[in-house]
N, CA and C atoms as a LAMMPS dump frame, in Angstrom:
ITEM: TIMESTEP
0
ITEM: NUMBER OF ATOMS
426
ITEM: BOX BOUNDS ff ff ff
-5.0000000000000000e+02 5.0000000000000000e+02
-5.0000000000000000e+02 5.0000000000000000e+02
-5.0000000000000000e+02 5.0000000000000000e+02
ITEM: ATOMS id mol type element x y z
1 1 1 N 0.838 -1.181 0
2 1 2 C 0 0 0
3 1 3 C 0.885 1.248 0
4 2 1 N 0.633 2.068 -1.118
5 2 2 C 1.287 3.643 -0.974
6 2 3 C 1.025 4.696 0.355
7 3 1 N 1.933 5.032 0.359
8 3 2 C 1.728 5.812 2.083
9 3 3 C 1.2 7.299 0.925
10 4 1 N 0.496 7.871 2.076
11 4 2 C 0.29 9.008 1.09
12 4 3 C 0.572 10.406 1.749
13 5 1 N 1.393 10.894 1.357
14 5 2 C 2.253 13.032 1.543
15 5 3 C 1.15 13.368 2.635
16 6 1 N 1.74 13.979 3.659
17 6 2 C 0.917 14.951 4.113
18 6 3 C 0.041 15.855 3.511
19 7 1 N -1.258 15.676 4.015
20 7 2 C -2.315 17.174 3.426
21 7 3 C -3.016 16.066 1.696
22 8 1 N -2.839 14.837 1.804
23 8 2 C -3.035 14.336 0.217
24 8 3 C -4.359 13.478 1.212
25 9 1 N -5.413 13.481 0.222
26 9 2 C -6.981 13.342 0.304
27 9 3 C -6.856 11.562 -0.095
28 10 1 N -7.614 10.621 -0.192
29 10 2 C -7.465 9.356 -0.266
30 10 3 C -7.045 9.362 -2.215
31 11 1 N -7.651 10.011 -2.709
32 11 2 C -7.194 10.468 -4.259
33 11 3 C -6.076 10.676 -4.159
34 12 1 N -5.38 10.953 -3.339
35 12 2 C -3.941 11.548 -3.684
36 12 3 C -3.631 12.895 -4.297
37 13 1 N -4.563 13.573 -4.315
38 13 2 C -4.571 14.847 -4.509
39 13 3 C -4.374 15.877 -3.268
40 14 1 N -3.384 16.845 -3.486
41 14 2 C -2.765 17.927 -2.172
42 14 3 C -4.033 18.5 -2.069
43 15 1 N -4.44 18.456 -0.147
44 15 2 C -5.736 19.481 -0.333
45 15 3 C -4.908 20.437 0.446
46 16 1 N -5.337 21.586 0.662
47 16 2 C -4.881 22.608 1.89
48 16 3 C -5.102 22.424 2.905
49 17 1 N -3.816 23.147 3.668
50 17 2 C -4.331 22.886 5.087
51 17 3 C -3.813 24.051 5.745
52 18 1 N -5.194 25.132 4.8
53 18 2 C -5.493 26.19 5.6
54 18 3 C -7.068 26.396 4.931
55 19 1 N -7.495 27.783 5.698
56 19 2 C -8.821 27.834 5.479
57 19 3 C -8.659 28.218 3.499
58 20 1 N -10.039 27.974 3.15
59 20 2 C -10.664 28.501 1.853
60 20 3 C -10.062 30.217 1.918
61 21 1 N -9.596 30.728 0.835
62 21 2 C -9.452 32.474 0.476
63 21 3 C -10.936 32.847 0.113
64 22 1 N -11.561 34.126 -0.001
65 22 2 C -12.345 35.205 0.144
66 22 3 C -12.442 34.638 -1.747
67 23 1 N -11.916 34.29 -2.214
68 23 2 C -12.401 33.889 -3.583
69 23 3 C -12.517 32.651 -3.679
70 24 1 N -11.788 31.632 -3.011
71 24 2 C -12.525 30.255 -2.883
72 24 3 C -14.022 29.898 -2.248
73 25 1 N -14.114 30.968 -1.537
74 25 2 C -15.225 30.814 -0.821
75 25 3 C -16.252 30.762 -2.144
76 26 1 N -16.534 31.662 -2.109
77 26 2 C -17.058 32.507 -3.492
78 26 3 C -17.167 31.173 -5.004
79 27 1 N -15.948 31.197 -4.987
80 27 2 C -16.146 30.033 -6.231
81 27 3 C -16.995 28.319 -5.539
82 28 1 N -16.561 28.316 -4.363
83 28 2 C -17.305 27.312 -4.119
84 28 3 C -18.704 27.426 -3.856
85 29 1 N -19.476 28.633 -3.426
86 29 2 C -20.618 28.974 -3.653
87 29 3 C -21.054 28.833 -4.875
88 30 1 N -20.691 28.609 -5.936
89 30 2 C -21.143 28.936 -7.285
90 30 3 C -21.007 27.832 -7.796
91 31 1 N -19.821 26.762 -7.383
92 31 2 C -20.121 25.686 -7.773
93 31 3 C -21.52 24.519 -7.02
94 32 1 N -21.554 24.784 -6.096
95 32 2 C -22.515 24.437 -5.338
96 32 3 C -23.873 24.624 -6.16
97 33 1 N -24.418 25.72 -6.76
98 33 2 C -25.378 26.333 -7.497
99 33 3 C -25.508 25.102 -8.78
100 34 1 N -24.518 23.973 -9.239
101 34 2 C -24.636 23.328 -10.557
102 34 3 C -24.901 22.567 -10.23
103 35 1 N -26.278 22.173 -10.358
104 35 2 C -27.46 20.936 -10.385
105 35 3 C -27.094 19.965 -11.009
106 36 1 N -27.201 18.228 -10.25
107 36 2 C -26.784 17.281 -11.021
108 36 3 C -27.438 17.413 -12.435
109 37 1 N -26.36 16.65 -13.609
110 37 2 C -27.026 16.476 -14.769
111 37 3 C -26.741 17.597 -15.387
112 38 1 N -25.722 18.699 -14.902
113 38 2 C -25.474 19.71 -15.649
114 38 3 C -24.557 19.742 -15.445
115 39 1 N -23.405 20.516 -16.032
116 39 2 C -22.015 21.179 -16.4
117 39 3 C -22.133 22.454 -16.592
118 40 1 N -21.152 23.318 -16.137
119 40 2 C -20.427 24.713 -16.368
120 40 3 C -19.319 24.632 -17.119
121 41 1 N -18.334 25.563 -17.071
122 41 2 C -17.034 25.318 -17.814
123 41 3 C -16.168 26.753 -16.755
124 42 1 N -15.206 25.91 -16.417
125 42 2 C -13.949 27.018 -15.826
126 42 3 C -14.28 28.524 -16.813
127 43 1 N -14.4 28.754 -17.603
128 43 2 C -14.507 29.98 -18.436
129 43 3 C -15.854 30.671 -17.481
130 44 1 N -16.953 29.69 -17.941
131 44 2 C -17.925 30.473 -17.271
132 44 3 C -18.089 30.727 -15.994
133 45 1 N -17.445 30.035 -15.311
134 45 2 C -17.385 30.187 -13.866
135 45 3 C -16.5 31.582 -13.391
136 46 1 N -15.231 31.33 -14.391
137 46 2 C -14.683 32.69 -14.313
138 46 3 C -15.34 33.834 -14.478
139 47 1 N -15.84 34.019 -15.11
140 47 2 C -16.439 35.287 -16.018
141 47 3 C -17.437 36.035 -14.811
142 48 1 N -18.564 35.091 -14.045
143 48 2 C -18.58 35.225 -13.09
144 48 3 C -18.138 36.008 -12.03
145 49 1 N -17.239 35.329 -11.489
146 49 2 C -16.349 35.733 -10.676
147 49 3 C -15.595 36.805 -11.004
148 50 1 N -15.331 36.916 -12.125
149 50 2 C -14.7 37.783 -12.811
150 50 3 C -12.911 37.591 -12.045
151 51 1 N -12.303 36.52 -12.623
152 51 2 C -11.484 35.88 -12.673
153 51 3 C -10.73 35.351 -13.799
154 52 1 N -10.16 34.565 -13.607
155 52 2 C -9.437 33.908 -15.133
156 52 3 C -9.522 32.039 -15.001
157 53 1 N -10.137 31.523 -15.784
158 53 2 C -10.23 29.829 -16.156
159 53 3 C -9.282 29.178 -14.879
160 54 1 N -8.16 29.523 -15.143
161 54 2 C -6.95 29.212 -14.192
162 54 3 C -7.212 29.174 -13.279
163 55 1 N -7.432 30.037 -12.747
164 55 2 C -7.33 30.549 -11.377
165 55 3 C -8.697 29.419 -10.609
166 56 1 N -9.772 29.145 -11.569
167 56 2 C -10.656 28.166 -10.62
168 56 3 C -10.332 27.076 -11.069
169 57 1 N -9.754 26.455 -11.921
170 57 2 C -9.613 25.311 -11.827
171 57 3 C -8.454 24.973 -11.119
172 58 1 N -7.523 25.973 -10.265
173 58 2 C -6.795 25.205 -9.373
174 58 3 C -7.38 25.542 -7.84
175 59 1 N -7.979 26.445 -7.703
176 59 2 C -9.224 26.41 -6.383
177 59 3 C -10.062 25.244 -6.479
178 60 1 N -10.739 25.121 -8.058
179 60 2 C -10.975 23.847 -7.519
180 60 3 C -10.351 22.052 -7.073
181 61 1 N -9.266 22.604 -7.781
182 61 2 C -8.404 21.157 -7.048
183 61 3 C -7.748 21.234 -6.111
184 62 1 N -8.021 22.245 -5.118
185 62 2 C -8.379 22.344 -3.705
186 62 3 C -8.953 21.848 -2.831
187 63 1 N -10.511 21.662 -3.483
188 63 2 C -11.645 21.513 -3.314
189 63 3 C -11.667 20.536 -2.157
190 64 1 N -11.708 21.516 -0.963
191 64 2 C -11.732 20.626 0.539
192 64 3 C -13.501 19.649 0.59
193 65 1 N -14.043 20.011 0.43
194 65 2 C -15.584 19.964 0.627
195 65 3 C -16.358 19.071 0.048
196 66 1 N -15.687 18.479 -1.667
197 66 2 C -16.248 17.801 -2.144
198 66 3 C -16.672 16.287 -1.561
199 67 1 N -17.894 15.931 -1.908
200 67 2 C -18.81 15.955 -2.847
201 67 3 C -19.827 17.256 -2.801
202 68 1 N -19.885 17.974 -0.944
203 68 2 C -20.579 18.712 -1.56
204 68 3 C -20.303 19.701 -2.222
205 69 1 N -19.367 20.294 -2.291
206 69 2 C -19.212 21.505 -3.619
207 69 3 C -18.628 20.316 -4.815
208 70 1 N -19.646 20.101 -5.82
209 70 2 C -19.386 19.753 -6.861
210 70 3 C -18.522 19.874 -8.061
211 71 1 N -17.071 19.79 -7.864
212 71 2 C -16.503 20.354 -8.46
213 71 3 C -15.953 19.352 -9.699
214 72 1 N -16.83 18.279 -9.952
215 72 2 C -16.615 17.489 -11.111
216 72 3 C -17.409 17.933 -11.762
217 73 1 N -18.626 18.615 -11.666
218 73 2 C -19.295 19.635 -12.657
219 73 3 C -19.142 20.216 -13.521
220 74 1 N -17.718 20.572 -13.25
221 74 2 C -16.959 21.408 -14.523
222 74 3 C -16.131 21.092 -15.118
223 75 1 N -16.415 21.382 -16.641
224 75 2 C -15.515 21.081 -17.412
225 75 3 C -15.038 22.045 -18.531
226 76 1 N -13.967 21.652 -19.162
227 76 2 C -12.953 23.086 -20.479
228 76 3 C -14.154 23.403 -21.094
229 77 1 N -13.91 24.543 -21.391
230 77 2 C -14.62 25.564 -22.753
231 77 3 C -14.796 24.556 -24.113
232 78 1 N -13.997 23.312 -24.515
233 78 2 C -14.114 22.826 -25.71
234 78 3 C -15.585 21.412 -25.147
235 79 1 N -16.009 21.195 -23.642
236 79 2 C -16.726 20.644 -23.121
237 79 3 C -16.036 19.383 -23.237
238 80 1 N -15.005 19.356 -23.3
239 80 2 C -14.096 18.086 -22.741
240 80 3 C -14.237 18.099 -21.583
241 81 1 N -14.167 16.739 -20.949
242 81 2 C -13.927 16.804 -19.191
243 81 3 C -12.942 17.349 -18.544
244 82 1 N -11.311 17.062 -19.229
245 82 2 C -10.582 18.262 -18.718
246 82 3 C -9.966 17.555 -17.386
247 83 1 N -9.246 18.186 -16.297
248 83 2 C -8.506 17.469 -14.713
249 83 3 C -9.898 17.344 -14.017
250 84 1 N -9.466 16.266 -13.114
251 84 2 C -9.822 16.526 -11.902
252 84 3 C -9.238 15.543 -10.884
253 85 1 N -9.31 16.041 -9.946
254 85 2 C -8.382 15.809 -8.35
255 85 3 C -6.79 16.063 -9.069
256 86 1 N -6.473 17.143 -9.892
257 86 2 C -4.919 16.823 -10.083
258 86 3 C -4.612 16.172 -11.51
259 87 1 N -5.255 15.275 -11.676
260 87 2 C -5.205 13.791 -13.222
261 87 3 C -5.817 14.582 -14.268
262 88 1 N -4.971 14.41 -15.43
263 88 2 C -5.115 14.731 -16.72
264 88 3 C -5.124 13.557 -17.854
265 89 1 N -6.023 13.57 -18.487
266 89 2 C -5.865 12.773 -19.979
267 89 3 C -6.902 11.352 -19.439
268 90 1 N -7.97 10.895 -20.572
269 90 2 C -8.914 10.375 -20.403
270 90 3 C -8.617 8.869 -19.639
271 91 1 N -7.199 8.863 -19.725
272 91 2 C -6.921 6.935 -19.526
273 91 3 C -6.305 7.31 -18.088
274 92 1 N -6.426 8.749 -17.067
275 92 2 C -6.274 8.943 -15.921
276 92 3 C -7.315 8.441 -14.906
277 93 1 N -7.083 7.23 -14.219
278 93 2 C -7.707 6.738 -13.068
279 93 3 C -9.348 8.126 -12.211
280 94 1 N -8.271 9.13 -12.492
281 94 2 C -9.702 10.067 -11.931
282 94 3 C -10.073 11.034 -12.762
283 95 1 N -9.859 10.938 -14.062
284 95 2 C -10.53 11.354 -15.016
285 95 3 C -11.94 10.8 -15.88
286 96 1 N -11.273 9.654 -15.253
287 96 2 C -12.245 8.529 -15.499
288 96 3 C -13.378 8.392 -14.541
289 97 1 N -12.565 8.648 -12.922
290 97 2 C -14.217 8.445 -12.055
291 97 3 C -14.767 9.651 -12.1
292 98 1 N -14.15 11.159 -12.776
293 98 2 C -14.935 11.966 -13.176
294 98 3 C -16.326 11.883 -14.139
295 99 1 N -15.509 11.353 -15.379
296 99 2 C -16.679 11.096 -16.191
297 99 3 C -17.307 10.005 -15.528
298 100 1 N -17.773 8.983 -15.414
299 100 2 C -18.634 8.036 -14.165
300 100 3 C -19.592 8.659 -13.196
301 101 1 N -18.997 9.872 -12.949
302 101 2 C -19.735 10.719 -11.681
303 101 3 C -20.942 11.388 -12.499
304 102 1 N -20.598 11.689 -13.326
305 102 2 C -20.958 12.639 -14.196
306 102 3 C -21.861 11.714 -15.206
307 103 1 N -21.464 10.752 -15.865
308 103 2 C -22.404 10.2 -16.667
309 103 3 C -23.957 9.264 -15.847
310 104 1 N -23.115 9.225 -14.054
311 104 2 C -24.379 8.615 -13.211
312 104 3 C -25.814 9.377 -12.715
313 105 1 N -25.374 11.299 -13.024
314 105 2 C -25.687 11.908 -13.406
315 105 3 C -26.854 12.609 -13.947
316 106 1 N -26.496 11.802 -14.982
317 106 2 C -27.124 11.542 -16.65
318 106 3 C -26.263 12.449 -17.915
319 107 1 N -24.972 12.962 -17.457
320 107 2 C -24.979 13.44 -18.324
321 107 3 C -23.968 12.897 -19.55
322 108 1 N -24.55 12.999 -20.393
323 108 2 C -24.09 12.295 -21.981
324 108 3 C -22.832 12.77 -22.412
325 109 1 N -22.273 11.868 -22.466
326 109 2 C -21.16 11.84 -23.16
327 109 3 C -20.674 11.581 -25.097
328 110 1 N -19.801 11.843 -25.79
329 110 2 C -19.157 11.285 -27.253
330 110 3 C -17.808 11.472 -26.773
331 111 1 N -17.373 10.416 -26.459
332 111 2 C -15.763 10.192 -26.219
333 111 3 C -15.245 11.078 -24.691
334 112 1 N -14.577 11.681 -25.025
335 112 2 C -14.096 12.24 -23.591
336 112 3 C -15.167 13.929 -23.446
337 113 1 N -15.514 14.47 -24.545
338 113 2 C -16.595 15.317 -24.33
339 113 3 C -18.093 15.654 -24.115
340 114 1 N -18.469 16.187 -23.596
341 114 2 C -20.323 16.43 -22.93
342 114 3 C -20.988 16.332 -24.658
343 115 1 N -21.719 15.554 -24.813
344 115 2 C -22.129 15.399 -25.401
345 115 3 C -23.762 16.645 -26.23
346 116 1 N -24.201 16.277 -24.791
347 116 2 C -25.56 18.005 -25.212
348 116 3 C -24.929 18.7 -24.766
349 117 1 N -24.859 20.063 -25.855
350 117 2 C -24.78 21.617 -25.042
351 117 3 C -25.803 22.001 -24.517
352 118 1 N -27.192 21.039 -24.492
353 118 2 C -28.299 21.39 -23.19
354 118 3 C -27.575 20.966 -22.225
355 119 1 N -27.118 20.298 -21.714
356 119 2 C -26.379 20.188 -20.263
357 119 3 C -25.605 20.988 -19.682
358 120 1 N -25.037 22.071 -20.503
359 120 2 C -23.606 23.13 -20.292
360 120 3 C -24.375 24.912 -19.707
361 121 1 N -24.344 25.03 -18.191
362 121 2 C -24.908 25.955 -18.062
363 121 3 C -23.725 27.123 -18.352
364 122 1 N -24.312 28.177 -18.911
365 122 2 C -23.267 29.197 -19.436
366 122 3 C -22.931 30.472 -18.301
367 123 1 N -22.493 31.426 -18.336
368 123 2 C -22.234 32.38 -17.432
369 123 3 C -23.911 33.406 -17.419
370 124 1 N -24.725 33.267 -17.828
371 124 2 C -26.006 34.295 -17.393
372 124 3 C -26.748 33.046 -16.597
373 125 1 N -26.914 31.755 -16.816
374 125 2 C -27.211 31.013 -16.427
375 125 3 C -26.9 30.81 -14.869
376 126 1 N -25.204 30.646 -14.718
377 126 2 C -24.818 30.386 -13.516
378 126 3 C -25.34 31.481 -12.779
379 127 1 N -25.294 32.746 -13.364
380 127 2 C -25.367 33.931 -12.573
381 127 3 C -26.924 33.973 -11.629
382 128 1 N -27.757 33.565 -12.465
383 128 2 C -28.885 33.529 -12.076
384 128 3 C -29.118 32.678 -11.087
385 129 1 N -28.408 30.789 -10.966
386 129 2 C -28.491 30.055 -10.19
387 129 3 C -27.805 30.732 -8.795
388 130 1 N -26.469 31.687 -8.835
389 130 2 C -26.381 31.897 -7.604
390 130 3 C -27.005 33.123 -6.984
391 131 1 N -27.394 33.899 -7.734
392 131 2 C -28.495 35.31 -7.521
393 131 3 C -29.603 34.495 -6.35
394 132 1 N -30.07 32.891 -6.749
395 132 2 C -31.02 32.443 -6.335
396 132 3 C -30.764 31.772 -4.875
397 133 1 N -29.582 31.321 -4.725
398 133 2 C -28.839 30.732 -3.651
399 133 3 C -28.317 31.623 -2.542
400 134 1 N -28.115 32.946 -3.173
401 134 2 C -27.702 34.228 -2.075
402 134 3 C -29.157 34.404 -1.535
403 135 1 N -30.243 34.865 -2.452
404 135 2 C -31.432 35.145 -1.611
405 135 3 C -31.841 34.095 -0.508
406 136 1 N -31.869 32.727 -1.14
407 136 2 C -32.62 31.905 -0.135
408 136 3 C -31.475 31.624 0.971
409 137 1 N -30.571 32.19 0.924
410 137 2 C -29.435 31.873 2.376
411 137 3 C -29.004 30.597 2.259
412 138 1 N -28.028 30.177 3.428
413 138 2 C -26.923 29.533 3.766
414 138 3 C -27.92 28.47 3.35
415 139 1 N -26.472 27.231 2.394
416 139 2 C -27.014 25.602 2.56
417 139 3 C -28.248 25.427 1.356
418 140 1 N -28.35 26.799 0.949
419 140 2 C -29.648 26.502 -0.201
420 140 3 C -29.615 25.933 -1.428
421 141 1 N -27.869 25.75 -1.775
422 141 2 C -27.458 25.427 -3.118
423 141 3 C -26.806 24.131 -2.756
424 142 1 N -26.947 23.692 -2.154
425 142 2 C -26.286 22.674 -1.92
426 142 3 C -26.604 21.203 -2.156
C-alpha cells in the first residue's frame, strides 16, 4: 500500500491545510449552485467571478468539501472533461471516475466530451443560479 504526503486526500490529490481564500469561498458557492445532470465550464465560472479559467480550476483542485461543492461539474470551454483531483488525460484513473460521476448523473457523453450543449450551463445562467442561492441563504445550493 502507498503511504500518502501529508495534506493528500485518499485520491492523492494535495488538499490545503489552511482555510478557503475570500475567492474560494465565493467560487465554491457557485459551484454548489450546478445541479446534477449539468455542467459549467472554468470559463464560465470565471467570467462570473470575474477571474481567469486558471485561477478556478486550481481552487478547484483544492476543493476541501467535495462531494458537496461539486466540483466534477466542470468542465474546459471545448466541453471536454478536462482534470480533476490533479489527473489529466482520459486513460487517468480520476478522469475517469470523473466522467462516471458525471455520466451517473445523466450526463451524456461522445468520447471524452459532454455530449448536449443542453447540459452546459453558461455564465447568465450560472449567474442567475447563484443570484437564487444568495437570496434563499446559507445551505440553499447545496
Amino acid at each position: 500500500m502507498a503511504k500518502r504526503k501529508r495534506g493528500e486526500d485518499a485520491a492523492g490529490c494535495e488538499k490545503p491545510s489552511r482555510p478557503p481564500t475570500a475567492f474560494e469561498e465565493r467560487m465554491y458557492q457557485l459551484c454548489k449552485c450546478i445541479p446534477a445532470g449539468k455542467v459549467s465550464t472554468y470559463g464560465a465560472m470565471a467570467k462570473v467571478l470575474k477571474s481567469s479559467p486558471r485561477s478556478v480550476g486550481q481552487a478547484l483542485r483544492r476543493n476541501p468539501f467535495a462531494p458537496v461543492v461539486p466540483c466534477h461539474r466542470v468542465v474546459a470551454a471545448d466541453l471536454n472533461i478536462g482534470g480533476f483531483s490533479g489527473g489529466w488525460g482520459i486513460d487517468n484513473p480520476k478522469v475517469q471516475r470523473k466522467r462516471a460521476m458525471l455520466q451517473a448523473e445523466g450526463v451524456p457523453f461522445d468520447g471524452c466530451a459532454v455530449a448536449s450543449p443542453a447540459c452546459v450551463l453558461g455564465e447568465e445562467e450560472l449567474r442567475a443560479l447563484l443570484a437564487g442561492a444568495v437570496k434563499a441563504g446559507p445551505g440553499a445550493a447545496a
